[in-house]
N, C-alpha and C positions, 0 to 999 in steps of 0.2 A: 451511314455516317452518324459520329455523335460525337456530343460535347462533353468536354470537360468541366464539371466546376458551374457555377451560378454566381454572376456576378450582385445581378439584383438581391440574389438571398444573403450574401456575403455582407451588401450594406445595410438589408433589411436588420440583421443582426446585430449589429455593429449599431445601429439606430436602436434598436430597444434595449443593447447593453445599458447605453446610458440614458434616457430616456425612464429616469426615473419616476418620475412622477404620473410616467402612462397618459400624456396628454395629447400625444402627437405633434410634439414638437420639441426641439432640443432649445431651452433658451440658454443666457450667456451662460449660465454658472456650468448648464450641462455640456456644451460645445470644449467649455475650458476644462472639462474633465478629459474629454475624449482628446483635444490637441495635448494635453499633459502625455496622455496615456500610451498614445500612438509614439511619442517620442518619447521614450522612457531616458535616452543618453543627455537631452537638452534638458539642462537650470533655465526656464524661464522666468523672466521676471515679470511683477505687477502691468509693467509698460505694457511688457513684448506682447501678452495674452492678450490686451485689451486692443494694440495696436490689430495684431491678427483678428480677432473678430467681429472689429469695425468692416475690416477689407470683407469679409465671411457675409458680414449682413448687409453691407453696401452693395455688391458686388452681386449678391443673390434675393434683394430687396423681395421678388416677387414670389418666392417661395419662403416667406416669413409671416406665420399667421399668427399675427397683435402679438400678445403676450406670451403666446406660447414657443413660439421662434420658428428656426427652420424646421420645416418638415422633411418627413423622408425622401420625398421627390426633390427637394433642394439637395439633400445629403446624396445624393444618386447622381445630382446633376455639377456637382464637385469634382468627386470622382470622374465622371465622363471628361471635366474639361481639364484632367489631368494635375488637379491640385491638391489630390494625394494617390498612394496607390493602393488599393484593396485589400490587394492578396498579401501584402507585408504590412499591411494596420491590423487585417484579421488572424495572419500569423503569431503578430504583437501582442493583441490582446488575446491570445490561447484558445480563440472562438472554435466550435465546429458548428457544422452544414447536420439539422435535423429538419425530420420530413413533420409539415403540421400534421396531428391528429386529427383535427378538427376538417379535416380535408379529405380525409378518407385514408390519409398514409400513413403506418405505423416508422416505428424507428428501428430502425433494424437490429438485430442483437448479432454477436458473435455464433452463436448455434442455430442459426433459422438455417433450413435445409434448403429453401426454393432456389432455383436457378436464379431470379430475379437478384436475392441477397447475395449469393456467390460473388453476383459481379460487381456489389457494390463495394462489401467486403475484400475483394481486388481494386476497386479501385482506389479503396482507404487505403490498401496497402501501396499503392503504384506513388499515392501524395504523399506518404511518407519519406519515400526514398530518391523523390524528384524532387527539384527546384521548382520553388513555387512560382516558374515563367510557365511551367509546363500544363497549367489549369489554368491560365489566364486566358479569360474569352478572346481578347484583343490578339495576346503574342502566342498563347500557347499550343498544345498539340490538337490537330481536328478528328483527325479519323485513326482508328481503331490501329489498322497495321503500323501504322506511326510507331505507338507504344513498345510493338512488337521489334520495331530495329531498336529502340532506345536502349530496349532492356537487353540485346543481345550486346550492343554499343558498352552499356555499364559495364558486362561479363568480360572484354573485350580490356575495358581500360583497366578493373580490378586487378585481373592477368598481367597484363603490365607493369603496373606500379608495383606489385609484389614481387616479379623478379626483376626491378630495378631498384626496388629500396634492398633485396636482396644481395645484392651484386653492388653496394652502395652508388649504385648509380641517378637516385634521383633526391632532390636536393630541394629544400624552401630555403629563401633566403629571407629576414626579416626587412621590411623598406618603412619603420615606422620613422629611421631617423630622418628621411627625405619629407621635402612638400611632396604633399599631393596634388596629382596634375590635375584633380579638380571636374575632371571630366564627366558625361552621362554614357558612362558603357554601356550598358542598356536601354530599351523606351519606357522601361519603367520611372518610376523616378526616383526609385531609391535601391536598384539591383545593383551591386560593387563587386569588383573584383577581390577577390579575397585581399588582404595586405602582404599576406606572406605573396613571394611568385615563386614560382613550381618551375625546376628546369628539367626537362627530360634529356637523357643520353639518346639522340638520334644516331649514333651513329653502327649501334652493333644489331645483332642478329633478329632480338627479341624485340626491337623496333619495326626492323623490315617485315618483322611478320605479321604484328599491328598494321601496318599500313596494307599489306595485301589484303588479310581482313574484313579493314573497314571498307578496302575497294569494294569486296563485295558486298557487302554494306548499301554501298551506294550505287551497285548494281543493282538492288532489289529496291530500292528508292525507286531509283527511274523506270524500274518495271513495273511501278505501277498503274492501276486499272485508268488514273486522270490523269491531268497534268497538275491540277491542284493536289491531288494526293502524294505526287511525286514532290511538289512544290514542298508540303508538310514534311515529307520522310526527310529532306537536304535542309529544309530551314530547322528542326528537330533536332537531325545529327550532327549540324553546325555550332547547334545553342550549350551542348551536353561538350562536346569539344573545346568550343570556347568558355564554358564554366572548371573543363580542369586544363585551361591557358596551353593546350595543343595549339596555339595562333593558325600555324600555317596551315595544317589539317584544314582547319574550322573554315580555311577563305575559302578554300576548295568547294566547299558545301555551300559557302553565301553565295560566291559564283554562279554555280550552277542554277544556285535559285532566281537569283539576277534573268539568268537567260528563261528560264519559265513563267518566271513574272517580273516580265521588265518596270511595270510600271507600282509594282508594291513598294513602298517605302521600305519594310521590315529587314531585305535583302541586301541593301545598297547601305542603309544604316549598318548594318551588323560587318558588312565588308570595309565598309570603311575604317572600323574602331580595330579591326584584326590588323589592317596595314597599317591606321597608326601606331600599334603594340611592337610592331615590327620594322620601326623605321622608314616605314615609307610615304613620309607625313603628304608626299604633291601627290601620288596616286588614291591616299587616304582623299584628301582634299577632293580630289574628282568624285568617288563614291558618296559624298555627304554633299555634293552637289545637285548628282542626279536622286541623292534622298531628298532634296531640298523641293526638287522641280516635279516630283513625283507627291509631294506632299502637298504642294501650293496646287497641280493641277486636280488633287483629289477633294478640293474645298474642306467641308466642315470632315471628313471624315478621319485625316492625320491632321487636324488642324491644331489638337492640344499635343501633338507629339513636337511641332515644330518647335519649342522652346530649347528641347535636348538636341535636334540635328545644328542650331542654329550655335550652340555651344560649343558641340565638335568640331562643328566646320570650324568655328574661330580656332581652336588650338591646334588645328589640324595645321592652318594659317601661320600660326605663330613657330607650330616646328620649319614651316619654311622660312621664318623671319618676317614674316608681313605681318606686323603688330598692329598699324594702322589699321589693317582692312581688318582684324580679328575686330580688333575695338568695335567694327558696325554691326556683327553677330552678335556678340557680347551684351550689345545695344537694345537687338532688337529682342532675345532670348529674354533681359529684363522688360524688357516692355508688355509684351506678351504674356510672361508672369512675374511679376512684382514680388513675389516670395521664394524667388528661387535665386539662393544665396551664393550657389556658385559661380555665377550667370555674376553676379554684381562682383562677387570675390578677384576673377577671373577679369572681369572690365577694368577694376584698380590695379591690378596686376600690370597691366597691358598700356594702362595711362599712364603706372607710372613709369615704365615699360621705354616711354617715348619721352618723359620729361617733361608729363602734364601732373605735375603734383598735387595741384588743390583738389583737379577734378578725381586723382587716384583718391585721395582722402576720403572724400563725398562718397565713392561709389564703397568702398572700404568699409567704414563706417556703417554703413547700411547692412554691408554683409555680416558683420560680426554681432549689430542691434539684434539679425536674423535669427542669429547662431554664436551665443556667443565664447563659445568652447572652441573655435575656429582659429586655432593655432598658425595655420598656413595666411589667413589673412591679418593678424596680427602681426606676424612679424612685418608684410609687406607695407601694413601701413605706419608702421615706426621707418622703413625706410624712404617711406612716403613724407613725414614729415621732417628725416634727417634734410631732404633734401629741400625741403623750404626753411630749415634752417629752424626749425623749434627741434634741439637736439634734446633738451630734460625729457619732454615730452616723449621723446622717439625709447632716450632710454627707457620710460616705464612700461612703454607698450612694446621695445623688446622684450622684456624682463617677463613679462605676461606671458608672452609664446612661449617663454625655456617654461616657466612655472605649467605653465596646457602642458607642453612637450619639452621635459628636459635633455630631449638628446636633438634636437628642433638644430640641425648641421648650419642652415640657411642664418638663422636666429644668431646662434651663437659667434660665426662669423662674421655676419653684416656689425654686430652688435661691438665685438672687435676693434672692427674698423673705424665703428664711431669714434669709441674711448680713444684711439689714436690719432684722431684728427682734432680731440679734444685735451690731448697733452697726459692724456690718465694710463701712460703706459702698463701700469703693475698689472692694472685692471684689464687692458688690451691682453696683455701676454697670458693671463688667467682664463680668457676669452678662451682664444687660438688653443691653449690647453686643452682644455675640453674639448673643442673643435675634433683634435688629435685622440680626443680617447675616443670618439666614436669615430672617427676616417682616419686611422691611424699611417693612410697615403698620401695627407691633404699636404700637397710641397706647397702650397702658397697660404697655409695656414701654419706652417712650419717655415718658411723666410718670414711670414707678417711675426710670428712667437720672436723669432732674432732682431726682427727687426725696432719691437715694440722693450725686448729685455736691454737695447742698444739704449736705446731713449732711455731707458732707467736709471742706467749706470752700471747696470749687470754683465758686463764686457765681457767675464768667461763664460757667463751662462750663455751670451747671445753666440761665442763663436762655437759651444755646443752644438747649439739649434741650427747653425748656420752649416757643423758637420753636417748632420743628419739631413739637412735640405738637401745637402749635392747626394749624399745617396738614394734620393728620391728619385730626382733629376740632375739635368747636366745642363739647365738652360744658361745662359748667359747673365742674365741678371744676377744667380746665384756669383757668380765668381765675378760681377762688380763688388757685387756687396761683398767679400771677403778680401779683395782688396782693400777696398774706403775703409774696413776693420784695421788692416793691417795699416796703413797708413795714418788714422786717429792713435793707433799705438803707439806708432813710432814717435809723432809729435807729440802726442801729449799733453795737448789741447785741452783746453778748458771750453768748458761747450758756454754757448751765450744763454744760459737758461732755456736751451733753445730743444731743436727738436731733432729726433733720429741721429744723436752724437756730432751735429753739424757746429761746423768750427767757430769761435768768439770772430765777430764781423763790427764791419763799421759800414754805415748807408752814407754815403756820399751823396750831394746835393749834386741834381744836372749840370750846372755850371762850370763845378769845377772837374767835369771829366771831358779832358778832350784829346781829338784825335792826330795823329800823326800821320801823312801821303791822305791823298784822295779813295785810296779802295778802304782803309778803317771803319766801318758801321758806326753809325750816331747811333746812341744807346738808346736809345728811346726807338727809333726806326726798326734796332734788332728787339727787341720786346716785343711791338707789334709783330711784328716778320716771326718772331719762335711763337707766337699764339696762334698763330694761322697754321703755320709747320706742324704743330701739334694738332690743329684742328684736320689738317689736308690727312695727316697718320689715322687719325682716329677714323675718321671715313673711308679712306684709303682711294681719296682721288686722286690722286697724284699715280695710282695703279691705271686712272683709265682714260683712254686717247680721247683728247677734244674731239679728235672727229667722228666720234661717234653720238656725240650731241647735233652733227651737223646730219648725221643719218636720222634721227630720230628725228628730227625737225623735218625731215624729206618726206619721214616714211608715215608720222601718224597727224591722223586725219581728227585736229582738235575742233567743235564746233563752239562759234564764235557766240558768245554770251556779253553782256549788259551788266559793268560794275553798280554799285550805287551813285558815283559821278555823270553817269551815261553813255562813258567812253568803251568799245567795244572791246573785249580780250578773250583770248583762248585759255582760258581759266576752267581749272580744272580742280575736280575733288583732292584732297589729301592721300586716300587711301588707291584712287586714280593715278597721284603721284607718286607713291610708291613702288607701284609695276614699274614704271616706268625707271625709277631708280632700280629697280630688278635686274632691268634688261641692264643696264651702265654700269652695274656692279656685279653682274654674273660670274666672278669669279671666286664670290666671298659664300664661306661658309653661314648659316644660316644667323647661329651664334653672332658673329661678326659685325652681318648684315644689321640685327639688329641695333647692336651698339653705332653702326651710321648713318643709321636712320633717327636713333634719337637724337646723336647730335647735329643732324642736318633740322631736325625739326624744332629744335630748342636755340641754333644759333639763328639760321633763314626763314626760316617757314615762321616763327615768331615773327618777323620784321615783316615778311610781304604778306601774311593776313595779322595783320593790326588790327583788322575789325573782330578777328574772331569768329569769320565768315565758313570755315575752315575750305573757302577754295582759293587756290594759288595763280597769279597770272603765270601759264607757262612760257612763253616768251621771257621773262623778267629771269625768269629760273634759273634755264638756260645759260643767259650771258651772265649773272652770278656765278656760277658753277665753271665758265669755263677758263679763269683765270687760275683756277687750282688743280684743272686737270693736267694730263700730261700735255706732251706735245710741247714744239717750239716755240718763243713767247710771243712770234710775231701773228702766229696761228691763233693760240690760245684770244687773243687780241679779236683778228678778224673773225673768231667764230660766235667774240660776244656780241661783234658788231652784227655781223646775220645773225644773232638770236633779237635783237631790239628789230632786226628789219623786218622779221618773220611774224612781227607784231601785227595786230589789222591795221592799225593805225600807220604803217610806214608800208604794209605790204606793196609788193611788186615794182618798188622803186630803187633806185640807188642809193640814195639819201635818206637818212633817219629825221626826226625833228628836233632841234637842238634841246627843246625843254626833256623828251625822253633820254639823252644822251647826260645831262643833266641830274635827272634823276634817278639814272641807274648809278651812277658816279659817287650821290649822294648816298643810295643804299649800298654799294660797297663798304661804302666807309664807315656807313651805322652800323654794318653785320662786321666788321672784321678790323675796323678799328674804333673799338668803342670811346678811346679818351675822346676821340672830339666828336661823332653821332654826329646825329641829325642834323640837332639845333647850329651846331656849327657853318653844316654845308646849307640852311635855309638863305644863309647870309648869299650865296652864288647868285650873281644876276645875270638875266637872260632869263629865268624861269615862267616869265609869260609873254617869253620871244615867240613866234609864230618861225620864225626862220628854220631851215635845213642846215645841216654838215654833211658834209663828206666823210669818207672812210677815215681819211688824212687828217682832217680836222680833227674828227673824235680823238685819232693818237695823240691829237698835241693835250686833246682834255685828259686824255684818262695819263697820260706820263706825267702830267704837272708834277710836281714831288709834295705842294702844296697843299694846291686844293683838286688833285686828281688820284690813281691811287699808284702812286709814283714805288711803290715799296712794294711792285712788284721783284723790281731787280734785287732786291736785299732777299724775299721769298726765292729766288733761283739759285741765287748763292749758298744758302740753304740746302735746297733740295740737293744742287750737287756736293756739295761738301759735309752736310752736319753729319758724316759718318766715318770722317778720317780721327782716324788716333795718333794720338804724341808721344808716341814711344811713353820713353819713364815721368812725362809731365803732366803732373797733377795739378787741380785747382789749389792757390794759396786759401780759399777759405773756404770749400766745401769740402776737400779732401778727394774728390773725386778723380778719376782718370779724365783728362783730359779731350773730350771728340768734338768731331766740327773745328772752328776756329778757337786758335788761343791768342787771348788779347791778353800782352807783356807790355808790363808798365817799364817806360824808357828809364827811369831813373833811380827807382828801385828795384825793377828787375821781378819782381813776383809778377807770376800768372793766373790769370781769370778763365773761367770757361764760358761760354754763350750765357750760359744763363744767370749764374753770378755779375759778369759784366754787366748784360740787361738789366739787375737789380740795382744796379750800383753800389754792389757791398766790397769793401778792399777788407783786408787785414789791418786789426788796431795799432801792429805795432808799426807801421809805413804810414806817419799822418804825416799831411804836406798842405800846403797851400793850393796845391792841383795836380792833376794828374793826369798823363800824358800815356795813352795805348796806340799802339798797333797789332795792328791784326796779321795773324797768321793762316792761311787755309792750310796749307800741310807744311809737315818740319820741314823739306825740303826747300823752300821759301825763309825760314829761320836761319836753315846753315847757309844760306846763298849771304843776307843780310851778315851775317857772323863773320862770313868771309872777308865780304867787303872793308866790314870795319877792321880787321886783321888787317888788309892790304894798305888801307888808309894809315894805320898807327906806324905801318913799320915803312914808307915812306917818311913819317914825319920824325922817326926814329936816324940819326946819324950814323 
């Protein structure tokens, strides 16, 4: 057996490079040579250097002698704990491996005859034409016959590519316009996938026959002399595979290696990153598990590797939609190393992710101090602070990431969307342009272009952009919005200085809008009732049966924990609670998933940890959640009631305590109707009632229309109805098609849609003294009333 490469001589090198002054030790000015040099693509600034070699000498105090600084056993013991990588610093700096004179070894020349040279002289040759994993003490290749499959492997892939770039069957596609997903594909800590990705035609003749091949390939792997030699030949063939992006190939090989060494970390990391490349983020997710568990039980020996599994696992995470639970890998990978930028880049992501924006900012910020050519985190933290609402701000730190990356897809978009919600359409539609010249299929940057040239005044350019969207797609929103064009035509509307071509309006004061028969929606009750409708879509509870919170309440075994009041609860982590939302919303894609977890955690999860605690009472959960789920409303009702019983504090009884019935009443109404919050329902007395209710009782509290949340029934008239259409009736001032209810004003006769009415905006040219709607849930209900009044006139008719 033998080794590849000299790790110690690599640093020994690398330390007398700079180690100018021959003292045996690198002090600041030399350290700030060598982190300049190692990173030739990063502009550091005065700060950054000084910040980094604070951590450098804090961090490695005992290998600092006085004035002359770190020693080489410090610089050795860097490296070990994985805070830089060797073989890509001494690649960087141009360095080569010579043997000391002074030792007895000469340096070997290109003509020396001896056997000894030959094979050194091969092995020069062998690091030239390998990936520098392949001499790496830690990852690289061990024994001898290894070498020997690589290089028939090389022979093998060259054949290949040459009759598929012949046959123009193989293909790079540029990805520099996309983010990067930030990941550690390798243990090293700086080994990348190319940028370009490489597609191979798998499917004709001169593939099949690579793949027999390499079988045998990996038949002579497994044939050999150990099991760790076999181990080398399949962890080798897998790394050369997976460096020209063969993915599938390459598991084959991690697999295998898996089974020979179940408890190697190298194996189970490398399979992992193959299933993530390939979609298969929950299987990814188990292999970066058992790397995780194999790492922890290995102590100090993967212990600097843990930063980079703890990183995958989280995005492995995040492909399945669990942001939460990524955020605690993300967590720990900063903790662990404090310089490792993607690890913090990746955490702001993911905060903001769920609709934690300060703390996106925070971690943001850090990354980009890190790195500050970090385009992908730049643009995230401009939309990290759109959403706190410092929009100047947000535009200069987009404007950064196009300036890093001007074709930056994500950047230029988000960046769009601001200037639109900022009234600066020329600028929006300029945006989405460019969008277009680098995804020239982007349909929803192609309706935002129409929809942003609309707000302009640009009415033929935007029904252009509006052509070319529907040959994109055929979704539906496309041909609202070419109606509401055609419709602002027709009338001729003078827009209220207002926004996306919406029609000249008038706000009406609550007073004087009122209703006509007892089923009319009070405007103010339908406002609340569309905020929730919207919130129940955007999570898509209303997709999932109450009774499956009453299963979930059967089935999982929460143990009971101690608030800071003293009151017992089954409270549970954040990232705890999002499996659990997993299971309740198993039928959303991953995408989806995350958009309802943010908004479940930005509406409720804010209100029931107010402390910040980030754990949840689960009980409290439960009966919040189950008035939005599906199911009957008398259900939906009794499942909130068994979610307060399931409580420790009411467990195993009939009766709840009236102060918990109380104050679940009160937090519906802070999370879902916010004009009157909290402070409102503090006014409710009983709340240091000691007394019970009943089932019965509770309904009489929670239907109050007052002080209970009586608006559920305006929410069901919603759900069944906000999706019927009016034939040819449009809103009198938004211009839109009319769906859900149309409220018609008795006396002048124009119609409102849901959410105009909710606004209480009419048209300028109908001012009145007050005004008088009824409500329609479908036409049919309209021509019935029509009727009527026909039958009425012409009785009163002679």
């Amino acid at each position: 057996m033998a080794t590849r490469g000299s790790r110690s001589e690599k640093v020994k090198r690398i330390f007398q490079q700079f180690d100018t002054n021959r003292d045996g030790g690198l002090n600041r000015d030399e350290m700030a040579a060598l982190v300049v040099a190692v990173n030739p693509r990063v502009k550091f600034s005065d700060e950054q250097i000084n910040a980094i070699l604070d951590e450098v000498f804090r961090t490695y105090g005992e290998f600092i002698d006085g004035e002359k600084g770190l020693t080489y056993d410090g610089l050795l013991r860097t490296y070990d704990d994985g805070a830089g990588d060797v073989d890509r610093d001494f690649d960087a700096l141009g360095l080569e491996l010579n043997f000391d004179e002074n030792k007895g070894a000469s340096i070997v020349s290109e003509a020396s005859s001896s056997s000894i040279a030959d094979e050194r002289v091969i092995e020069s040759q062998k690091k030239q034409r390998t990936a520098a994993w392949a001499v790496s003490p830690h990852h690289g290749i061990v024994f001898d016959d290894t070498w020997k499959l690589v290089d028939d492997l090389e022979i093998l892939l060259k054949r290949l590519k040459a009759k598929q770039a012949k046959d123009a069957k193989f293909r790079n596609d540029n990805f520099d316009a996309y983010s990067d997903a930030g990941w550690s594909r390798e243990l090293g800590a700086s080994a990348e996938l190319s940028e370009k990705r490489v597609y191979w035609e798998e499917s004709g003749p001169d593939y099949a026959l690579f793949v027999k091949e390499l079988g045998a390939l990996r038949s002579r792997a497994d044939g050999a002399r150990s099991r760790e030699e076999a181990f080398d030949g399949h962890m080798a063939i897998g790394r050369v595979l997976y460096e020209h992006q063969l993915f599938k190939e390459a598991l084959i090989c991690f697999k295998r290696s898996c089974e020979l060494q179940p408890m190697d970390v190298r194996p189970h990391f490398r399979a992992g990153n193959c299933l993530y490349v390939l979609g298969k983020s929950k299987e990814a997710k188990e292999e970066f598990l058992l790397a995780l568990e194999s790492a922890e039980a290995g102590g100090n020996q993967w212990g600097y590797l843990l930063p980079q599994i703890y990183v995958n696992l989280g995005i492995a995470l995040e492909g399945e939609g669990m942001v939460l639970s990524a955020c605690e890998y993300y967590r720990e990978a900063a903790i662990l190393c404090p310089t490792h930028y993607r690890a913090l880049k990746l955490l702001g992501s993911a905060l903001f992710g769920v609709g934690e924006y300060r703390a996106a900012v925070k971690a943001l910020e850090e990354a980009i101090f890190m790195k500050p050519d970090y385009a992908d985190a730049h643009c995230d933290l401009a939309s990290a602070l759109h959403g706190m609402g410092e929009d100047e701000r947000a535009i200069e730190v987009f404007q950064k990431a196009i300036d890093l990356k001007p074709g930056h897809v994500d950047a230029l978009y988000n960046l769009g969307g601001l200037y639109m919600d900022l009234g600066r359409f020329q600028r929006a539609s300029e945006m989405y342009t460019r969008v277009l010249a680098v995804w020239p299929n982007h349909w929803r940057a192609q309706l935002n272009k129409a929809v942003s040239l609309l707000g302009a005044g640009e009415t033929e350019e935007a029904k252009k952009a509006l052509k070319e969207a529907l040959k994109m797609t055929n979704r539906v929103e496309l041909h609202d919005a070419i109606y509401h064009l055609k419709q602002l035509q027709k009338k001729k509307v003078k827009t209220n200085g207002g926004s996306n071509g919406e029609a000249a309006f008038v706000i009406v004061d609550p007073p004087k809008f009122k209703t006509l028969g007892e089923k009319t929606t009070l405007r103010q009750d339908l406002g609340n009732a569309l905020q929730i409708r919207a919130f129940q879509r955007l999570t898509r509870l209303n997709r999932c049966e109450v009774d499956l919170l009453k299963k979930e309440m059967s089935e999982t075994d929460v143990p009971i924990s101690y608030s800071g009041s003293g009151g017992p609860q089954k409270s549970i982590r954040k990232p705890n609670l999002e499996e659990v939302l997993r299971k309740l919303l198993n039928f959303l894609k991953p995408e989806t998933f995350q958009g309802a977890v943010k908004a479940i955690n930005e509406k409720i999860l804010s209100v029931l940890d107010e402390t910040g605690s980030g754990r949840v009472d689960l009980g409290m959960f439960y009966a919040v959640l189950a008035p939005l789920c599906s199911g009957p409303p008398d259900n939906r009702k009794r499942i909130a009631f068994d979610a307060l019983l399931w409580r420790p504090v009411n467990e195993g009884g009939s009766h709840i305590r009236k102060v918990d019935a109380v104050q679940y009443i009160k937090l519906l109404r802070a999370i879902f109707i916010p004009s009157h919050g909290v402070s409102e329902m503090l006014e409710v007395h009983g709340e240091t009632d000691t007394s019970m209710v009943s089932f019965n009782e509770f309904l009489v509290m929670f239907n109050d229309p007052d002080w209970g949340f009586g608006i559920l029934s305006t929410l069901l008239k919603l759900e069944t109805g906000d999706r019927n259409r009016h034939e040819h009736h449009v809103c009198s001032v938004c211009r839109y098609p009319i769906i859900g209810s149309r409220f018609k004003e008795v006396k002048s006769h124009f119609s409102l849609c849901n959410q105009c009415y909710s606004e209480g905006k009419v048209p300028p040219n109908f001012k009145q003294d007050e005004y008088k709607f009824k409500e329609y849930g479908k036409e049919a209900e309209a021509m019935k009333d029509k009727c009527l009044c026909f039958n009425l006139q012409s009785r009163k008719d002679p």
